[in-house]
Z-matrix of the N, CA and C atoms (Angstrom, degrees):
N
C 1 1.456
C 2 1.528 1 108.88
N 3 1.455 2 109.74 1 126.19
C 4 1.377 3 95.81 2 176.40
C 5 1.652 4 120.06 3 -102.51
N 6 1.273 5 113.49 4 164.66
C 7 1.355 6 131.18 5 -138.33
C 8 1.753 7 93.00 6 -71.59
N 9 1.357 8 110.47 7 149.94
C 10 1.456 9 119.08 8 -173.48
C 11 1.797 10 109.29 9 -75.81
N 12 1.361 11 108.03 10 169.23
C 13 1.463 12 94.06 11 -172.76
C 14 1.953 13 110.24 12 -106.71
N 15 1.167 14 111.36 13 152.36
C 16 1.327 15 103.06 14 -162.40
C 17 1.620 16 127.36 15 -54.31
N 18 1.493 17 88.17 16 -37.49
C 19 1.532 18 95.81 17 176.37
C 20 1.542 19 109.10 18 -118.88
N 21 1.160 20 129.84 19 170.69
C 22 1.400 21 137.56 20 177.61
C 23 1.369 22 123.45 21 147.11
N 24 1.584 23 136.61 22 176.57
C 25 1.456 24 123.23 23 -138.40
C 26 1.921 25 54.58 24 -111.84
N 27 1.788 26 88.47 25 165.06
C 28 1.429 27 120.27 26 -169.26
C 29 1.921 28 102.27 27 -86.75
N 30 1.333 29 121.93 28 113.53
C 31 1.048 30 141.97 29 -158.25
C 32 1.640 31 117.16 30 -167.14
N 33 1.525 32 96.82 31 150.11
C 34 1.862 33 87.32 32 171.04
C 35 1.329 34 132.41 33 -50.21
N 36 1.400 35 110.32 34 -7.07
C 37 1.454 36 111.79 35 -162.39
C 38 2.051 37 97.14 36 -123.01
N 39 1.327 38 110.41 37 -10.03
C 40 1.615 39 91.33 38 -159.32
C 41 1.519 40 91.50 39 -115.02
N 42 1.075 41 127.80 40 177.63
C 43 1.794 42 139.14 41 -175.13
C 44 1.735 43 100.15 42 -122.29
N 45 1.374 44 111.99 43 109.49
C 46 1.539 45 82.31 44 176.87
C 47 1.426 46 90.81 45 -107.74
N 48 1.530 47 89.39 46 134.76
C 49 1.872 48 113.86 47 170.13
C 50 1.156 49 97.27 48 -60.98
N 51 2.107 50 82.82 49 162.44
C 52 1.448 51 98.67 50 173.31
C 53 1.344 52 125.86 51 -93.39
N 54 0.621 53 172.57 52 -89.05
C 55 1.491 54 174.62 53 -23.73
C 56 1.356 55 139.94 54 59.85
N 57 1.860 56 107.73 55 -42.24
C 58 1.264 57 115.92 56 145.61
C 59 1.441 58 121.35 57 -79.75
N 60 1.517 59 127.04 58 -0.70
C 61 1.458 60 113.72 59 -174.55
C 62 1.382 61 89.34 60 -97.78
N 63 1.754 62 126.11 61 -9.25
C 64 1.791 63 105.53 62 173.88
C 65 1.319 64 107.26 63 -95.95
N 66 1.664 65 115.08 64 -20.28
C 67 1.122 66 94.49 65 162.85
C 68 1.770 67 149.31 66 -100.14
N 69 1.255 68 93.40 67 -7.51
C 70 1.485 69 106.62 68 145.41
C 71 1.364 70 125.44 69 -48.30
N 72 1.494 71 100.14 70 -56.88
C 73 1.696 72 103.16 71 179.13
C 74 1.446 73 113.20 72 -58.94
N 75 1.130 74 128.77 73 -8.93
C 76 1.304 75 114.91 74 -168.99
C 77 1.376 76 109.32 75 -144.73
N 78 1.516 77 116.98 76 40.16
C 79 1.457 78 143.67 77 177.72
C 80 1.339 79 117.69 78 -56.73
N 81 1.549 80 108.96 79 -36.05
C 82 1.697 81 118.94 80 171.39
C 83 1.958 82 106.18 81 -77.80
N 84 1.244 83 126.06 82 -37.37
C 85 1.118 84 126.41 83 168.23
C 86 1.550 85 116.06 84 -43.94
N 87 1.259 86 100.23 85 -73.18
C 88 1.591 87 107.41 86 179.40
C 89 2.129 88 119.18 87 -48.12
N 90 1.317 89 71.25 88 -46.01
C 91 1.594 90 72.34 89 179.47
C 92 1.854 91 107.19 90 -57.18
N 93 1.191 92 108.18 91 -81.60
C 94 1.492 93 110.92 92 166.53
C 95 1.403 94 114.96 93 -41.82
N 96 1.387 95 133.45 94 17.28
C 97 1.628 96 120.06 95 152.78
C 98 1.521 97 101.78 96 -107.91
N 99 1.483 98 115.00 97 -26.46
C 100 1.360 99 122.08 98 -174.61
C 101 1.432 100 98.74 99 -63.21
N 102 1.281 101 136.94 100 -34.01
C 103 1.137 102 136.96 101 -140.22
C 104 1.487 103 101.55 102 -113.45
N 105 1.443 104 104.34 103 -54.98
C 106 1.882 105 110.48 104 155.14
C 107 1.505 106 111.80 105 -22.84
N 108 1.325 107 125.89 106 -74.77
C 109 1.283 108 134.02 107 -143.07
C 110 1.945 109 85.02 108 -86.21
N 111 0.801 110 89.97 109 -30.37
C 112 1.926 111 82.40 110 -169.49
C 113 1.481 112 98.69 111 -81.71
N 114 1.293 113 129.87 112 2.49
C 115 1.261 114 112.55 113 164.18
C 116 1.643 115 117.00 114 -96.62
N 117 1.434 116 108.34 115 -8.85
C 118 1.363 117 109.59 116 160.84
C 119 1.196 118 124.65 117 -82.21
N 120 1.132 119 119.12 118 -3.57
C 121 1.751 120 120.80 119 170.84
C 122 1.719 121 114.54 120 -81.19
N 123 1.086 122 105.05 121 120.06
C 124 1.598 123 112.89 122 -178.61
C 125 1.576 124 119.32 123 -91.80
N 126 1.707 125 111.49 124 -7.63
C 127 1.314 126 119.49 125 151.74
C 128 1.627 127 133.73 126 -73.77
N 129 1.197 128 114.73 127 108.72
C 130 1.192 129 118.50 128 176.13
C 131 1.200 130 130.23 129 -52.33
N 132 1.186 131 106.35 130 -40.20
C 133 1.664 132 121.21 131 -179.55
C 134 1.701 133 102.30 132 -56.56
N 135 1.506 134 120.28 133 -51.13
C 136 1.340 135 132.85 134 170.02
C 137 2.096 136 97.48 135 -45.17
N 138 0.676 137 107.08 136 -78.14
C 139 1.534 138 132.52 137 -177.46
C 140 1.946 139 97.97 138 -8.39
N 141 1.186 140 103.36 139 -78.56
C 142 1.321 141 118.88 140 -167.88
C 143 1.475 142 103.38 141 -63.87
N 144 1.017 143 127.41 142 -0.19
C 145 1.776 144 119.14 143 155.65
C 146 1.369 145 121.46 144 -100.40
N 147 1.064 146 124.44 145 24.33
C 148 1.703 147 149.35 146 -176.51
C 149 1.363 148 105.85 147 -46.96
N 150 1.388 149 111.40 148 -37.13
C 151 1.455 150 121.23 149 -170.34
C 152 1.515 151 128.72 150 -94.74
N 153 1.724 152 96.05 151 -39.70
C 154 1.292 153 139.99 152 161.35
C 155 2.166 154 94.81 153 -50.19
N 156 0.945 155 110.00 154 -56.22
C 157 1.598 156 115.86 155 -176.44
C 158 1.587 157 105.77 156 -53.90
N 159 1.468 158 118.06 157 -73.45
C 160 1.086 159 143.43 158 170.33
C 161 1.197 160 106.72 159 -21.62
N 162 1.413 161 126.00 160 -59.48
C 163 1.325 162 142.03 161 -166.74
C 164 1.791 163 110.86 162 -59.03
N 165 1.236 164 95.64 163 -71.39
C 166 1.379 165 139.84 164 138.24
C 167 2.014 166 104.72 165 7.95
N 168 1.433 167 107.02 166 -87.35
C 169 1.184 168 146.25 167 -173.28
C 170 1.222 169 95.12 168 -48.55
N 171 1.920 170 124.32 169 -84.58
C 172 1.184 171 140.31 170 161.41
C 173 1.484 172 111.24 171 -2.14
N 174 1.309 173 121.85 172 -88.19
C 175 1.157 174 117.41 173 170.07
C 176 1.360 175 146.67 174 -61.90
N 177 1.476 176 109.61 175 -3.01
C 178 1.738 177 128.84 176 162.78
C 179 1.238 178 101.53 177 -81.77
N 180 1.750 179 127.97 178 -35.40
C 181 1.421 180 99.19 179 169.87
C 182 1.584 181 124.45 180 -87.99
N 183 1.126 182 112.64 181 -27.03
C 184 1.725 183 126.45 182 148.03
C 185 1.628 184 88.86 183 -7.32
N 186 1.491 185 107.85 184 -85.31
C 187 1.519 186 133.93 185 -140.72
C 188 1.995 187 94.05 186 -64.36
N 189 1.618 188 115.05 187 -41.89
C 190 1.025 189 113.13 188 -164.18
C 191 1.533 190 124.12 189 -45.45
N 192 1.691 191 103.57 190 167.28
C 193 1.712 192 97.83 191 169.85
C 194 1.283 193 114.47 192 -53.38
N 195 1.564 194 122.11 193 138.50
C 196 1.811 195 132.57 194 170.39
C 197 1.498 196 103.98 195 -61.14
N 198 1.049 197 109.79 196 -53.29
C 199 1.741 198 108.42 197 -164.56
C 200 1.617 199 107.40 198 -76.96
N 201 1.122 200 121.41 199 -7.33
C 202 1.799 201 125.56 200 -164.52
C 203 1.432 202 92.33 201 -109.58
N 204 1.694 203 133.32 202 -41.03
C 205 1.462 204 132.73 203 -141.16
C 206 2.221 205 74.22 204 -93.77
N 207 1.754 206 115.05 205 -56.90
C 208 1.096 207 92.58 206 174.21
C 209 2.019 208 159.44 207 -52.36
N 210 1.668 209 91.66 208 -19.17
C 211 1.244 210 152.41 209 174.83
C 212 1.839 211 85.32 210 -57.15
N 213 1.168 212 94.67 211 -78.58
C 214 1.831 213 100.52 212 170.98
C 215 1.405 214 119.47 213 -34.22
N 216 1.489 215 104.18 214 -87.30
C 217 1.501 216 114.79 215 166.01
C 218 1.406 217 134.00 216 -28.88
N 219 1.024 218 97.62 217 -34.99
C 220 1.954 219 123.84 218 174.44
C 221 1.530 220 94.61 219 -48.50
N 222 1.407 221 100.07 220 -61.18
C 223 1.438 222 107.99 221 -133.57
C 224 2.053 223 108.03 222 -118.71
N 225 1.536 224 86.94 223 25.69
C 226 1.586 225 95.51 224 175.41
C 227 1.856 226 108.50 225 62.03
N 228 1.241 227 114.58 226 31.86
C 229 1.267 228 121.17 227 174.26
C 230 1.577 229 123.61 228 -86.38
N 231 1.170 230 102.36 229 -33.73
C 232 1.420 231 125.63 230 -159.90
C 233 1.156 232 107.43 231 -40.08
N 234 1.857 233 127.02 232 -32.48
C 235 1.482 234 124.30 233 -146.90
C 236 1.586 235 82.81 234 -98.78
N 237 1.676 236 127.28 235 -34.10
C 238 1.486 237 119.60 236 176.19
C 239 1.179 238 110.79 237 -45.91
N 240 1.704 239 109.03 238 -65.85
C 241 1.779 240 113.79 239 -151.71
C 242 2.022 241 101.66 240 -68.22
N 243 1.130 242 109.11 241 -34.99
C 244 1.818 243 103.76 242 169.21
C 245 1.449 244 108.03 243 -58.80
N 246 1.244 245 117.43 244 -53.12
C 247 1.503 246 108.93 245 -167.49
C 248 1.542 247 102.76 246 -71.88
N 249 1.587 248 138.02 247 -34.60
C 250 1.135 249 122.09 248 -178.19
C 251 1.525 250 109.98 249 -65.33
N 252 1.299 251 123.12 250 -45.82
C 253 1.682 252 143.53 251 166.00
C 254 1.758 253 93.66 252 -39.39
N 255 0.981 254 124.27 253 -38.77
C 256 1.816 255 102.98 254 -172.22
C 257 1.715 256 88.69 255 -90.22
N 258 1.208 257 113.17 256 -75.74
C 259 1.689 258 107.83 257 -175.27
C 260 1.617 259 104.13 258 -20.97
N 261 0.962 260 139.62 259 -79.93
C 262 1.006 261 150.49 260 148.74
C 263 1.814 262 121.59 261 6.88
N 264 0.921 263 120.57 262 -40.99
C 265 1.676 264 143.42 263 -162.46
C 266 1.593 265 86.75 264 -112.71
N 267 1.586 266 130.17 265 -74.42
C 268 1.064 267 106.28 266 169.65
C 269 1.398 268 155.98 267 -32.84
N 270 1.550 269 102.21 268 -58.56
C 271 1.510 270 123.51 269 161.20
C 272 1.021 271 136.93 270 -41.31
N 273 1.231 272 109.82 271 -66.80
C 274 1.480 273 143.51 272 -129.74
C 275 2.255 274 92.61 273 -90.93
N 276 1.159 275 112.95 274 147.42
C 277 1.263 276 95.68 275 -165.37
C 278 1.381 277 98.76 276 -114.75
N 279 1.343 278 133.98 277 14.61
C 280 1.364 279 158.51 278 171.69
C 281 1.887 280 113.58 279 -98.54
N 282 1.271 281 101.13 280 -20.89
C 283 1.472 282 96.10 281 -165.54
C 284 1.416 283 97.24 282 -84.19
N 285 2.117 284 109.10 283 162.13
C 286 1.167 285 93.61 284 -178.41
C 287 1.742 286 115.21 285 -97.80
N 288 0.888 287 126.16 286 37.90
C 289 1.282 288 116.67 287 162.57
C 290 1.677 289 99.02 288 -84.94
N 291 1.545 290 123.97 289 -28.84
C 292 1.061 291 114.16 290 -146.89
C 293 1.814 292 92.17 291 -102.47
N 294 1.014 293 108.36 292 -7.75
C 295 1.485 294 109.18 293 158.01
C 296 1.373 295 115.25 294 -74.19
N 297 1.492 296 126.62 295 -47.02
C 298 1.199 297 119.36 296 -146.17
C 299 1.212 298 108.12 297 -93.69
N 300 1.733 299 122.19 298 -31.28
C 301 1.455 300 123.91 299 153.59
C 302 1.390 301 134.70 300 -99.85
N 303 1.104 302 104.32 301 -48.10
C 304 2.170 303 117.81 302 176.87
C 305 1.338 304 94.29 303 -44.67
N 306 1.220 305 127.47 304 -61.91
C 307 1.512 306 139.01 305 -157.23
C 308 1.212 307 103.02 306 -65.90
N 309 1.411 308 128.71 307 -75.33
C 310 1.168 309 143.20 308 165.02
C 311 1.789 310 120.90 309 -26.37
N 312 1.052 311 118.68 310 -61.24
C 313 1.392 312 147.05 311 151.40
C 314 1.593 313 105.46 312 -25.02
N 315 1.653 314 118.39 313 -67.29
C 316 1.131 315 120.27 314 -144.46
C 317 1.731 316 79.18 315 -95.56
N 318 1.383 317 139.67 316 -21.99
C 319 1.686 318 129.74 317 -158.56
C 320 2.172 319 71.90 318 -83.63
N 321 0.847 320 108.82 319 -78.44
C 322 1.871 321 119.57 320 -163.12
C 323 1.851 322 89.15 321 -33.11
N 324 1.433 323 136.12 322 -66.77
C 325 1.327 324 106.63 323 168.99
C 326 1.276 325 149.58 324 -8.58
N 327 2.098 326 85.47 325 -71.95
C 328 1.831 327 107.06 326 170.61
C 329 2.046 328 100.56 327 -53.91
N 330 0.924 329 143.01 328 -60.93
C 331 1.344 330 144.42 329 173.54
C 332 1.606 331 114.08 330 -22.76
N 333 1.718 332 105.20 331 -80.30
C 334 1.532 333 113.08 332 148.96
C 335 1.248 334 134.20 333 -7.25
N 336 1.266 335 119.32 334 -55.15
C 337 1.536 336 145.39 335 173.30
C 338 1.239 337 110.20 336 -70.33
N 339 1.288 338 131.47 337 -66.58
C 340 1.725 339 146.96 338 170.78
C 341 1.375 340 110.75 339 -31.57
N 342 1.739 341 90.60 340 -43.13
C 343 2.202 342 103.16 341 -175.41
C 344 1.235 343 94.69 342 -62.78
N 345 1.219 344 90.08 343 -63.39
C 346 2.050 345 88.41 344 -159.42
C 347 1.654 346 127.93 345 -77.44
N 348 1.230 347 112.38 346 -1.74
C 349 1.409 348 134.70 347 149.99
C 350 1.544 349 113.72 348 -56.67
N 351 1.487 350 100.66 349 -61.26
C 352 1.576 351 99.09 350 175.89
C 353 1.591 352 125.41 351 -78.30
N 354 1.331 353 116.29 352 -14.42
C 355 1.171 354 137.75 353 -178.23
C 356 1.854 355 108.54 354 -75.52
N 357 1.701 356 107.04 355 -38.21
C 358 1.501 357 120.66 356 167.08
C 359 1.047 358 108.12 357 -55.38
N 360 1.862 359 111.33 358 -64.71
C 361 1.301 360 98.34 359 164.02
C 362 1.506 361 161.71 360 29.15
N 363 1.412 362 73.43 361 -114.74
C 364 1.238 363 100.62 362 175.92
C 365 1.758 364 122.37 363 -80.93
N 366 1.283 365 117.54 364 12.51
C 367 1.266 366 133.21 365 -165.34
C 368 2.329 367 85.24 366 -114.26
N 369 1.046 368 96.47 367 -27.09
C 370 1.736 369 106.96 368 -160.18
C 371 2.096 370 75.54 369 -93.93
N 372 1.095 371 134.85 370 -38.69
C 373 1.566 372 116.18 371 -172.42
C 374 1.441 373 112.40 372 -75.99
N 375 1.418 374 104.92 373 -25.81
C 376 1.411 375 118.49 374 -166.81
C 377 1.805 376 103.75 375 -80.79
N 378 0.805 377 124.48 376 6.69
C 379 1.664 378 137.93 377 -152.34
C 380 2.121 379 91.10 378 -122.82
């Protein structure tokens, strides 16, 4: 009997993978879209979570629908729905990457700023 095929719609004849076997299998893809799209970003601040994304990503497709993420794979999609999924995570001011760092990141700035504003200050009363 020969060996079933990795991906395919759920039938007597096809195996549908799981989620980590499409995304394992296609570990060099993802990386090189992660890396694609992050070279079009001209924000730095974006920049230095490159990995943080990746990480990120990995496990949103982990998490994704089985029958939709294979649906992809099937059908030579895979490199769209990742690259829309990072645009997406980047951009988007709802997504949670952009909660969990951009946001975060950019509130601890405003803070930063507040210190040393008041810190001028008070260096300018003391004078």
């Amino acid at each position: 009997m020969s060996p079933l095929p990795l991906c395919g719609r759920q039938t007597s004849h096809f195996h549908m993978a799981t989620n980590k076997e499409i995304v394992d299998g296609n570990i060099n893809l993802l990386r090189t879209c992660v890396e694609c799209q992050f070279s079009k970003v001209k924000d730095k601040f974006t920049f230095q979570f490159i990995e943080d994304l990746y990480q990120d990503l990995y496990i949103t497709l982990i998490e994704y629908d089985n029958e939709k993420l294979n649906d992809a794979a099937d059908n030579n999609h895979l490199n769209a729905l990742i690259s829309q999924m990072i645009i997406n995570s980047i951009w988007s001011k709802t997504s949670p990457f952009y909660r969990k760092y951009k946001k975060f990141i950019m509130k601890s700035d405003d803070i930063y700023k507040q210190i040393e504003e008041e810190n001028g200050r008070d260096e300018e009363d003391s004078i």
